[in-house]
N, C-alpha and C positions, 0 to 999 in steps of 0.2 A: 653665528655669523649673520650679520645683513647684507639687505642688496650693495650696501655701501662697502662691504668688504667680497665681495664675488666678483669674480672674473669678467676682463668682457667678454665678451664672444671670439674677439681674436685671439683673448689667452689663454680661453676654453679652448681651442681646437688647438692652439701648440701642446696643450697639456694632453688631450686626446692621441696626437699622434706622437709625443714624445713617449707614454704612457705606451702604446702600440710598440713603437721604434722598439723598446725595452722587451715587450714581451715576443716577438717575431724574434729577436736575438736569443733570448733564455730558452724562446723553443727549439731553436736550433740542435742547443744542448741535453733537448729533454729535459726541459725546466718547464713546465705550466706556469705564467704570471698569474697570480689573483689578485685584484683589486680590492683592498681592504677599506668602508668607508670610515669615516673618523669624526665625531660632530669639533668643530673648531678645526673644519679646512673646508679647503674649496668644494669636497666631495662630501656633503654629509647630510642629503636628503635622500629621497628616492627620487625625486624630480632629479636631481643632480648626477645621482648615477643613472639613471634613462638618458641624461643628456649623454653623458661619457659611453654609455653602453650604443648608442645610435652612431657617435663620431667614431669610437675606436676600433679597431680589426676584431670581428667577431670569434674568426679563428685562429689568434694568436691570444688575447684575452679573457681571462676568466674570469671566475669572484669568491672572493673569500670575506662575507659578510660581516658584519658585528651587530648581533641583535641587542645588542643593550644601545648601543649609537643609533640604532635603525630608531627604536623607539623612544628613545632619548630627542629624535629629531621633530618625533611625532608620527610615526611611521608605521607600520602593519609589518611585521617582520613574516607572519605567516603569509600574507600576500605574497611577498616578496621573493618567496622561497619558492613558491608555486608557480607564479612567471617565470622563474629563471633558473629555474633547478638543473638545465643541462647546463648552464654554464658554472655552477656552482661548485667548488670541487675543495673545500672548507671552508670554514665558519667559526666565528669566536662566538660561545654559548654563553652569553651575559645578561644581568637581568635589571633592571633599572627600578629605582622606586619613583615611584607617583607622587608620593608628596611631594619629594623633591625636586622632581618636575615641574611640576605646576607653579609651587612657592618661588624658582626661581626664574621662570617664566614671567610672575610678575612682579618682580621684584628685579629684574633685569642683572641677575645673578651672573660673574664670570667665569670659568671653568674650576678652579681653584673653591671657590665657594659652592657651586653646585658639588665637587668630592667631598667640603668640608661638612656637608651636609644630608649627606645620603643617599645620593643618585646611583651610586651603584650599591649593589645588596647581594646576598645572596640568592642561587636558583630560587625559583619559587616562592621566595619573597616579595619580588617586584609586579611589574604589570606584562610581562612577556606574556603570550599564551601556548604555555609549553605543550600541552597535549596538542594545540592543534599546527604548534610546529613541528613537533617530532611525528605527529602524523602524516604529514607534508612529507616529509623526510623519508620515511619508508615508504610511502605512496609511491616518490619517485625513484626509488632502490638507490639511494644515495651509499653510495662509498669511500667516502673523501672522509679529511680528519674532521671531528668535533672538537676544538681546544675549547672547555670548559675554564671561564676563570671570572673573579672578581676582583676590579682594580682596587677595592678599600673597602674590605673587610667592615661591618655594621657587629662584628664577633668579638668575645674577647682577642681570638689569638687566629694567626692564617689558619691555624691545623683544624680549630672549630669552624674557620669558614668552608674550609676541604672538607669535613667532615659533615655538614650541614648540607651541603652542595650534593656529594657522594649518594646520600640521604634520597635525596629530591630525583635523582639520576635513577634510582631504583625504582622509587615510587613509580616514574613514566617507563619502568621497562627496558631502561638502559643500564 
């Protein structure tokens, strides 16, 4: 996304407090909302969810990160987890490759072509830094879910991508 496709500022704060409205309602119910970021939307920096995080209800608000988009956006995911681990309460555990970040980076690549290309991979293949995320992790006695996944397998087959992944999930002690 460009500045040319972001919010103004006016439609950042409807989104903040529509975003709020939503979760202040699901907690009623004993729902915790998390905010999921996603690169190709309005939320897909860290600068961007600091904005959201600053506008919206802190205590109806959670987050449910995606470290492959974190750094897909160019982003520190273990940073990320370390600022805001209490509001953290899951996470998609995804890993991003570098080449194909970069190449499409300059190459002014759209989403379609960044998958068609490599951007996402499996654990421990990409550029995430798992050790000192899952250090983060138990640092903060995290207990919320880990949903482990890869949108487009770099494998022959899903079951080799599970199985690669599985692998990688041991190796750090998970």
């Amino acid at each position: 996304m460009t500045e040319d496709d972001a919010l103004s500022a006016e439609e950042f704060a409807q989104l903040a407090e529509g975003v709020s409205a939503i979760a202040r309602t699901t907690l009623e119910y004993g729902v915790r909302s998390c905010f999921h970021n996603h690169v190709g939307t309005f939320v897909e920096t860290r600068a961007e969810l600091e904005r959201l995080l600053s506008m919206a209800d802190p205590e109806a608000l959670f987050l449910g990160p995606d470290t492959g988009h974190m750094a897909w956006a160019g982003d520190d995911p273990v940073a990320f987890f370390r600022d805001h681990r209490d509001r953290i309460l899951t996470a998609h555990i995804k890993d991003i490759g570098g080449h194909a970040r970069e190449d499409g980076r300059r190459q002014d690549w759209d989403y379609r072509t960044y998958s068609a290309n490599g951007i996402f991979t499996e654990l421990g293949d990409g550029v995430v830094d798992w050790n000192g995320l899952f250090g983060t992790i138990r640092e903060g006695g995290f207990a919320g879910w880990l949903i482990v996944e890869t949108d487009v397998t770099q494998l022959a087959t899903p079951k080799d991508s599970a199985i690669k992944s599985r692998e990688s999930l041991r190796r750090w002690g998970l």
